[in-house]
LODREN-307377 format. One line per 10 residues: their letters; for each residue x, z, y of N, C-alpha, C, O, CB. Coordinates in steps of 0.02 Angstrom, whole numbers, padded with zeros to 5 digits, m for minus. Each point is the difference from the previous one (the first is absolute). Glycine has a CB too. Layout:
BEGIN
a	X/Z/Y/X/Z/Y/X/Z/Y/X/Z/Y/X/Z/Y; ...
END
This chain:
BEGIN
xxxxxxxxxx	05291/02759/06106/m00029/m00044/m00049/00052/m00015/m00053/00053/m00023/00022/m00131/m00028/00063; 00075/00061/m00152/00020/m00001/m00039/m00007/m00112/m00031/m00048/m00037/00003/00018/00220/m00003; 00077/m00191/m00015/m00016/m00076/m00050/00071/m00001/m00045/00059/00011/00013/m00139/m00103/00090; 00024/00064/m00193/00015/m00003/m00048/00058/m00057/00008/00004/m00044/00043/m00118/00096/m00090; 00152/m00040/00001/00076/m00058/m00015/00019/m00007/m00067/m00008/00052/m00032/00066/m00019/00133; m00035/m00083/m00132/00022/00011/m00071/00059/m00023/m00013/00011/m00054/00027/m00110/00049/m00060; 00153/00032/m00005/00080/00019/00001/00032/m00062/m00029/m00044/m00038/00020/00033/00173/m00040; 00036/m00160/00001/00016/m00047/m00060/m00011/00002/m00083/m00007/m00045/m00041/00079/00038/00129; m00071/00055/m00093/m00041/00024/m00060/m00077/00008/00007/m00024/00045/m00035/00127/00014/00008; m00142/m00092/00062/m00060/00031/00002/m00048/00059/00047/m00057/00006/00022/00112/m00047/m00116
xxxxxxxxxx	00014/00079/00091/m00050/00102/00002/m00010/m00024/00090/00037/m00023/00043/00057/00170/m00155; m00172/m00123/00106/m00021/00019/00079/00035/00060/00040/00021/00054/m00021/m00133/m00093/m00020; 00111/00021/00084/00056/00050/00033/m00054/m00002/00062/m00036/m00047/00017/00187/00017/m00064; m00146/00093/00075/m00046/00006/00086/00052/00027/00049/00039/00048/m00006/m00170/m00007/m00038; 00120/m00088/00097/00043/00008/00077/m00043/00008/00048/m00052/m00028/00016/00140/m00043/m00038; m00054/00118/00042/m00030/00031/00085/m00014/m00048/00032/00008/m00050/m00035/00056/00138/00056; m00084/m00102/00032/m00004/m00042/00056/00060/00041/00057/00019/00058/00002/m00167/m00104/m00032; 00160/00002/00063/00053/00032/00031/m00036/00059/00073/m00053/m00005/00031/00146/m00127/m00075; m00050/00169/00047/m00028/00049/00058/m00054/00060/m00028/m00020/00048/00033/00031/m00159/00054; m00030/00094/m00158/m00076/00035/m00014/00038/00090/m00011/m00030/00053/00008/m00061/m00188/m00092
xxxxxxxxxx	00158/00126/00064/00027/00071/00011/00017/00031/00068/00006/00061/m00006/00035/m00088/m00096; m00036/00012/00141/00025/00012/00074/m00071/00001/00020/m00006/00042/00045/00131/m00105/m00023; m00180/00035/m00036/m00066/00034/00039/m00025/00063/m00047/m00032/00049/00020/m00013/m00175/00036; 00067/00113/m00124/m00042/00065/m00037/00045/00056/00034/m00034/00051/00008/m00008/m00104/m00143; 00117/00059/00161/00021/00050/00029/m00041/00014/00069/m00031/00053/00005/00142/m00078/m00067; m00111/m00016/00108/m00009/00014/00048/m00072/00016/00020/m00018/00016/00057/00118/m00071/m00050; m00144/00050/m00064/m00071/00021/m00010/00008/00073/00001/m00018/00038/00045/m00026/m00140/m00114; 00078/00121/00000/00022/00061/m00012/00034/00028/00047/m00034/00047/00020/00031/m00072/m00118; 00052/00023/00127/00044/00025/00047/m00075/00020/00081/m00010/00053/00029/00163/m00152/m00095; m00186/00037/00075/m00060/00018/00036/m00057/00058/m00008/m00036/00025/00043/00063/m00134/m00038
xxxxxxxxxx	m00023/00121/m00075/m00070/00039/m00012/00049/00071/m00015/m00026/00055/m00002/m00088/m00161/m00061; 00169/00099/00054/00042/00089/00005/m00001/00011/00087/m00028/00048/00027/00143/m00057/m00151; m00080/m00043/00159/m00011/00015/00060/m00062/00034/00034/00003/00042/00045/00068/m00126/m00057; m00126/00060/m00015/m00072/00008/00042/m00011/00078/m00047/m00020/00048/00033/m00046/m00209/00000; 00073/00169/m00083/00003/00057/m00039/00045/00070/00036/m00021/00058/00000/00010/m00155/m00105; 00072/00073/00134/00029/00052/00026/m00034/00015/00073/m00021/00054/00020/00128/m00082/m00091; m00106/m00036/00105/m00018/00017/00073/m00083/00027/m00009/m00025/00014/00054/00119/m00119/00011; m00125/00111/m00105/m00069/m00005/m00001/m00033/00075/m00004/m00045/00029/00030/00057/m00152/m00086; 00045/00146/m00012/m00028/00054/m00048/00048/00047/00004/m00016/00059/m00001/m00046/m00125/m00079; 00149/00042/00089/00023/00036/00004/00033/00054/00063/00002/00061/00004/m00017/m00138/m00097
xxxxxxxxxx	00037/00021/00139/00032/00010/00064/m00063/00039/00050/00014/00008/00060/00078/m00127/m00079; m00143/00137/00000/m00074/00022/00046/00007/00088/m00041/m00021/00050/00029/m00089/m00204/m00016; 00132/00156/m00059/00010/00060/m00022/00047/00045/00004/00004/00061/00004/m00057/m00108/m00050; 00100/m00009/00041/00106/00032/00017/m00040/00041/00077/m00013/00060/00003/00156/m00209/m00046; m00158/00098/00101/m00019/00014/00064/m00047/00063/m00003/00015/00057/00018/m00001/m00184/00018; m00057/00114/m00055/m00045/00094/00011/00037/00050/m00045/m00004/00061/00008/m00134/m00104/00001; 00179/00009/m00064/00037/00091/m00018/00038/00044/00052/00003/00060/00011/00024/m00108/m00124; 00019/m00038/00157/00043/00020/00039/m00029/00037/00079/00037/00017/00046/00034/m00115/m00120; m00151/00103/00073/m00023/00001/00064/m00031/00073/m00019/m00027/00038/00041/00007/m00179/00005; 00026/00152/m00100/m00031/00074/m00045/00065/00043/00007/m00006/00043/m00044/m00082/m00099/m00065
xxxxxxxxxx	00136/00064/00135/00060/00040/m00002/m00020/00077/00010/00036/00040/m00029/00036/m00143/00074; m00129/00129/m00004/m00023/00048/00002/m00039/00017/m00029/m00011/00057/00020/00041/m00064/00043; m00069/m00008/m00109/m00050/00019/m00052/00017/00024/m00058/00038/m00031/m00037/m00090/m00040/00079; 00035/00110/m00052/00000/00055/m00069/00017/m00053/m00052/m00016/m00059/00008/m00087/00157/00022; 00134/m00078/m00078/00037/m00064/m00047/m00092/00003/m00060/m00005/m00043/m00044/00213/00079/00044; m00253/00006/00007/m00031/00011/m00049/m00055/m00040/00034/m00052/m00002/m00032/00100/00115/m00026; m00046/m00147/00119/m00046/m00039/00026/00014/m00073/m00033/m00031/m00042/m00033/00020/00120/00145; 00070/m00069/m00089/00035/m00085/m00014/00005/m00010/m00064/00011/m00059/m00014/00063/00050/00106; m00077/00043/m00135/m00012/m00016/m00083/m00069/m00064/m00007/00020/m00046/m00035/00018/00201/m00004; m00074/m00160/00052/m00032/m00061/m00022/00037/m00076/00034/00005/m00058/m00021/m00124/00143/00009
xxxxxxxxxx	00131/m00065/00047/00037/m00089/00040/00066/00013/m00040/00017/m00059/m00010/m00061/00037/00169; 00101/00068/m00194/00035/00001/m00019/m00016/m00044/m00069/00035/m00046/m00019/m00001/00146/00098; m00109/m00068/m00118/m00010/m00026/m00050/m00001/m00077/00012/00043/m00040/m00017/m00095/00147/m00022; m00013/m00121/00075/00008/m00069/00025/00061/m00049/m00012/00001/m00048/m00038/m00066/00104/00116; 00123/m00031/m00033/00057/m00034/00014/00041/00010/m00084/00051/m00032/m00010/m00049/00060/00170; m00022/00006/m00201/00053/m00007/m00039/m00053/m00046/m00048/00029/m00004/m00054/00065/00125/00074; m00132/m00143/m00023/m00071/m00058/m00046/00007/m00062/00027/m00011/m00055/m00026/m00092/00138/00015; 00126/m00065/00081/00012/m00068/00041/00079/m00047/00004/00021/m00056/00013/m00117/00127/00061; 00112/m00026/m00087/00084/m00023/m00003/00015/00005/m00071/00042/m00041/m00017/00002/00090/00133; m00065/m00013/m00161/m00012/m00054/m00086/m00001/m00068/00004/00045/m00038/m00016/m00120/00115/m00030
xxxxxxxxxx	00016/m00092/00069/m00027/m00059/m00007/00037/m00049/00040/m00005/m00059/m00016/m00098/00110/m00009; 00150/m00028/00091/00049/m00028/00020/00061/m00049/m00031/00011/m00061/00003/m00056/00154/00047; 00076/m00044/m00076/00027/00015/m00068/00015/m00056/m00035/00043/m00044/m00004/m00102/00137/m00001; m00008/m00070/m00026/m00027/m00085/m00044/00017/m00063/00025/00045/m00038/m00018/m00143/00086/m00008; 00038/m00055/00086/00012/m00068/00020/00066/00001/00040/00000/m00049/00038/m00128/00019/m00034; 00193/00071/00004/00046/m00015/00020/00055/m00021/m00076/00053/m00031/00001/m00094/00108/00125; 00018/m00057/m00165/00030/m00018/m00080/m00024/m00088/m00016/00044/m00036/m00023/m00068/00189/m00035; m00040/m00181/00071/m00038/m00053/m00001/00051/m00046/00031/00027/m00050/m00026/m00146/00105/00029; 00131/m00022/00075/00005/m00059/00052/00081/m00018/m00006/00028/m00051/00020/m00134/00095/00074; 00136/00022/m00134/00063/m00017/m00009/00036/m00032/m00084/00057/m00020/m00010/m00065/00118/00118
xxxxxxxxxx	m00044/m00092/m00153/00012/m00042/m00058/m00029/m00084/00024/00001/m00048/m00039/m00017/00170/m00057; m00014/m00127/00177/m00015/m00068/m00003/00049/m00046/00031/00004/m00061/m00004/m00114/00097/00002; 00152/00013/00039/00068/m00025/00033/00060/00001/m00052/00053/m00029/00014/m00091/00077/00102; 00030/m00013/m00180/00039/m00001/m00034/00007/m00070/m00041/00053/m00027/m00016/m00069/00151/00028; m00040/m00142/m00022/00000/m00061/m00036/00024/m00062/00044/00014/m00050/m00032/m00109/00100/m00038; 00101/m00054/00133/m00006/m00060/00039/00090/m00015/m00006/00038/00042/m00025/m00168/m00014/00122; 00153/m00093/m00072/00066/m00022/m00008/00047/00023/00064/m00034/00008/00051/m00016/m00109/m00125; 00109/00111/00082/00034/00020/00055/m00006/m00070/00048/00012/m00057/m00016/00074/00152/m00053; m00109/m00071/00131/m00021/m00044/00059/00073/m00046/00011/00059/00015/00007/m00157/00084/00058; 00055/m00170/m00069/00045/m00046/m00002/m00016/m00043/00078/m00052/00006/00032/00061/m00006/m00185
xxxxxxxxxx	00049/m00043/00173/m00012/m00047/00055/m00056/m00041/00016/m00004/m00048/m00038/00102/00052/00019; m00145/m00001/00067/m00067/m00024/m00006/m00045/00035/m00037/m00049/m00037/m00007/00094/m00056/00021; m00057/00158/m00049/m00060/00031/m00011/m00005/00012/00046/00046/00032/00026/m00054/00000/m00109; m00058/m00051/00127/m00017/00068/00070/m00036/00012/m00030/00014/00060/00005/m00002/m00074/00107; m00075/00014/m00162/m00042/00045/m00036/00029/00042/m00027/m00025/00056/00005/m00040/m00121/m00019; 00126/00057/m00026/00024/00067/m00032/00032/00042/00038/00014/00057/m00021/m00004/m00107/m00069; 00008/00026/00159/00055/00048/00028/m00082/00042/00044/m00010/00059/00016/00178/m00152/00006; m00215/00030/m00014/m00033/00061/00038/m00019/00058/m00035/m00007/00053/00031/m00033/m00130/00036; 00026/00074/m00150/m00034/00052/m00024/00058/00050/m00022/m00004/00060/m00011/m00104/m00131/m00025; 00143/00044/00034/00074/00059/m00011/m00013/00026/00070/m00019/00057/m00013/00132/m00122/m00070
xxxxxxxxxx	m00116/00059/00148/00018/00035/00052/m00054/00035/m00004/m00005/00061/00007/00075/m00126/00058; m00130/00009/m00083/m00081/00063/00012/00004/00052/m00050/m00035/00050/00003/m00061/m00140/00029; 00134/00080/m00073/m00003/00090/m00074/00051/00040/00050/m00016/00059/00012/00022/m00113/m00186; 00050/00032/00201/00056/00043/00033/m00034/00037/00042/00008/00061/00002/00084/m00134/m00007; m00132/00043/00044/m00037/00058/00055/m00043/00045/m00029/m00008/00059/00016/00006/m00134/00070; m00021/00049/m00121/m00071/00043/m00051/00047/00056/m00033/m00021/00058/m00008/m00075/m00174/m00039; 00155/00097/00029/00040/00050/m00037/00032/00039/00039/00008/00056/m00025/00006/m00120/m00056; 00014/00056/00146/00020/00041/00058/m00048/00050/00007/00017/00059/m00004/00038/m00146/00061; m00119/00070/m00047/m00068/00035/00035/00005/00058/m00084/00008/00060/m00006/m00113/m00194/00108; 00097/00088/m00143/m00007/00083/m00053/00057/00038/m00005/00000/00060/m00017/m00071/m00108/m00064
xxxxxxxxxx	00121/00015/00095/00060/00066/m00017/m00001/00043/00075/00036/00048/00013/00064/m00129/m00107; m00152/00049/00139/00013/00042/00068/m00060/00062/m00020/00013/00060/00009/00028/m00177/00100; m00111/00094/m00137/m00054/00060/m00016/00029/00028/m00056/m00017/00058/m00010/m00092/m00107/00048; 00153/00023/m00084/m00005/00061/m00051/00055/00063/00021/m00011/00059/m00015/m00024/m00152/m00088; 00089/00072/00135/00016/00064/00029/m00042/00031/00025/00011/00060/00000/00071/m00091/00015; m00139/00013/00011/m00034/00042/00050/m00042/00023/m00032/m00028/00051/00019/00043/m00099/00070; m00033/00013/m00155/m00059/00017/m00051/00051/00082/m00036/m00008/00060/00013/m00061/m00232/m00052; 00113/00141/m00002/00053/00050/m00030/m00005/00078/00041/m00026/00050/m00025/00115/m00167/m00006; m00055/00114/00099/m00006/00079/00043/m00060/00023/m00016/m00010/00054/m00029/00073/m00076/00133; m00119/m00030/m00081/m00074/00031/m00003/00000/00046/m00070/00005/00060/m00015/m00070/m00174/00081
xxxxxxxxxx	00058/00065/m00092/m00023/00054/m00080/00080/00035/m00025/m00021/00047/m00035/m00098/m00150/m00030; 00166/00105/00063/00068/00031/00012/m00041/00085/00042/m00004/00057/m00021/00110/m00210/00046; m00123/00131/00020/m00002/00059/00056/m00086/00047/m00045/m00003/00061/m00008/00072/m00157/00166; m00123/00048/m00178/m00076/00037/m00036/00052/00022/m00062/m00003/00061/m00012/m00137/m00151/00044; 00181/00058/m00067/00024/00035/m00056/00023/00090/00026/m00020/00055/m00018/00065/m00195/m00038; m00008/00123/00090/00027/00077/00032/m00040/00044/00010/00013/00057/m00019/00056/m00099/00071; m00149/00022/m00007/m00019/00040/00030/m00012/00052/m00056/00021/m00007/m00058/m00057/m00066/00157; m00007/00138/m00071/m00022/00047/m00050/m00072/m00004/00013/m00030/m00020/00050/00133/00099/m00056; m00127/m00054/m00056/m00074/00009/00011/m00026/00060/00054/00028/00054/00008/m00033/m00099/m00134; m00053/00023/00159/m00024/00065/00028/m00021/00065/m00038/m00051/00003/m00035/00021/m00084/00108
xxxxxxxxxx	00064/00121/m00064/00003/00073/m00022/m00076/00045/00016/m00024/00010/00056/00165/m00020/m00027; m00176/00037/m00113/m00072/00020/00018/00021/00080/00014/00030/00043/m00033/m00116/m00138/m00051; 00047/00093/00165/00021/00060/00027/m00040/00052/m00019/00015/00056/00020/00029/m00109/00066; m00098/00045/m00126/m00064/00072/m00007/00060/00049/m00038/00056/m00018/m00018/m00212/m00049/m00014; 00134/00113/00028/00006/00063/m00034/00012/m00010/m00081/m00031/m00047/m00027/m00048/00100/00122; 00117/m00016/m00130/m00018/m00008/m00058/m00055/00008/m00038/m00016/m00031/m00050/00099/00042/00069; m00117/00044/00015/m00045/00060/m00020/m00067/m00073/00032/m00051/m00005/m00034/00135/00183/00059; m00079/m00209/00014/m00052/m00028/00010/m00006/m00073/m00048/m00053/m00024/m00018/00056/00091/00139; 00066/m00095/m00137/00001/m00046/m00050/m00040/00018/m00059/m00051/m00030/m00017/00156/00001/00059; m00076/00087/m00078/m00024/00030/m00071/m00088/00010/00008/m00037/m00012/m00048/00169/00088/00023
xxxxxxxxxx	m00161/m00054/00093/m00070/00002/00009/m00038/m00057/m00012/m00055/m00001/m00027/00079/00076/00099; 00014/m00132/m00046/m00033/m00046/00027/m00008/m00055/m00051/m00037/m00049/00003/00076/00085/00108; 00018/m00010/m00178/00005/m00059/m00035/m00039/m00025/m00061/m00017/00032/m00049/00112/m00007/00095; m00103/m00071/m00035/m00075/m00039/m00063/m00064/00020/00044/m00046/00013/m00038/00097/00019/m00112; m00071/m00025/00220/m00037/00017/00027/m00006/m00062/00071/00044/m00026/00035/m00021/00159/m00102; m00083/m00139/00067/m00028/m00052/00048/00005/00033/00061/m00022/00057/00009/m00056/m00115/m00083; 00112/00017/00125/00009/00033/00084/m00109/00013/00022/m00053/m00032/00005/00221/m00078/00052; m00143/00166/m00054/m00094/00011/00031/m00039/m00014/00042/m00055/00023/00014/00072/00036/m00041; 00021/m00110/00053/m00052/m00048/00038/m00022/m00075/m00010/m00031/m00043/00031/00074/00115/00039; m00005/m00062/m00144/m00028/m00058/m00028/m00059/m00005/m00016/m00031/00053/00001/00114/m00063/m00030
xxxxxxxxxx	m00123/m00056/00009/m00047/00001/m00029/m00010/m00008/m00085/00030/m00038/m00038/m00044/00008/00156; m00042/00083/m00133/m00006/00016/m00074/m00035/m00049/m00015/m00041/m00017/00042/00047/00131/m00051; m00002/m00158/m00065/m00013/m00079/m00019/m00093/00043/m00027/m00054/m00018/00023/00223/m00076/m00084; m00161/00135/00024/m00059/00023/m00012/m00071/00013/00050/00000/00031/00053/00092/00007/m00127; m00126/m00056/00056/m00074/m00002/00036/m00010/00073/00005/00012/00040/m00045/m00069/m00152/m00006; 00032/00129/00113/m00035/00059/00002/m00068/00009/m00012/m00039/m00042/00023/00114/00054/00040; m00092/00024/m00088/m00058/00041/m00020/m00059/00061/00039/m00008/00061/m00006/00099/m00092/m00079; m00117/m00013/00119/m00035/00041/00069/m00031/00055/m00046/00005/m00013/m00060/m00043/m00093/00161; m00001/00180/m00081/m00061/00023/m00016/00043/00043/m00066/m00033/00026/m00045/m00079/m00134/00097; 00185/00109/m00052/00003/00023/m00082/00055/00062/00008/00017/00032/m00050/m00038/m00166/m00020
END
């Protein structure tokens, strides 16, 4: 909650209420948390449980994880310009010392997935694409040409 004050000269001036920065962190610091454990750490886990799968399988959860850990990102940029603003923890804040400790863990937990995020896509960067094994001679046949068991969009024409 914000309330108006006026200086000796007049000019309105607006003051925080006390603590209202130490919860806007620890709001923030909460909703990166639930963001990583939610969206991110469920994906780190099945890349890592995919170790045998063709890297050309794991390309969509790869995509996934790199849309998901953007947005990480972000609200880890958010939660840390909200700790930036707050004052160095003084004697008797336990609100501020708690939300300083609650960003420290939140910030442990991301520097622990983004290594794990980093290898992941570190390792899809490397891979190679799967190699098209036909023939040349069957490429050049085949090309600008519909696989023949597709279906033709055109109506057939009984009797003609």
């Amino acid at each position: 909650m914000q309330r108006t004050v006026k200086d000796d000269r007049g000019t309105q001036l607006t003051a925080q209420a006390p603590g209202q920065d130490e919860v806007c962190l620890m709001l923030r610091a909460h909703a990166e948390h639930g963001w990583l454990e939610r969206e991110v750490l469920p994906v780190v886990l099945e890349l890592h449980a995919m170790d045998l799968v063709p890297a050309y399988e794991q390309a969509p959860a790869l995509a996934y994880l790199e849309a998901v850990w953007s947005e990480a990102k972000c609200r880890a940029a958010a939660t840390d310009t909200s700790d930036s603003g707050l004052q160095p923890i003084t004697p008797g804040s336990s609100l501020c010392g708690r939300a300083h400790r609650y960003h420290g863990c939140v910030r442990a937990l991301r520097e622990k997935l983004a290594a794990h995020v980093d290898l992941l896509l570190e390792y899809s960067a490397l891979a190679t694409p799967v190699a098209d094994t036909r023939s040349a001679s069957h490429r050049s046949a085949c090309s600008g040409r519909t696989h023949p068991l597709a279906r033709s969009t055109k109506p057939r024409r009984h009797g003609a």
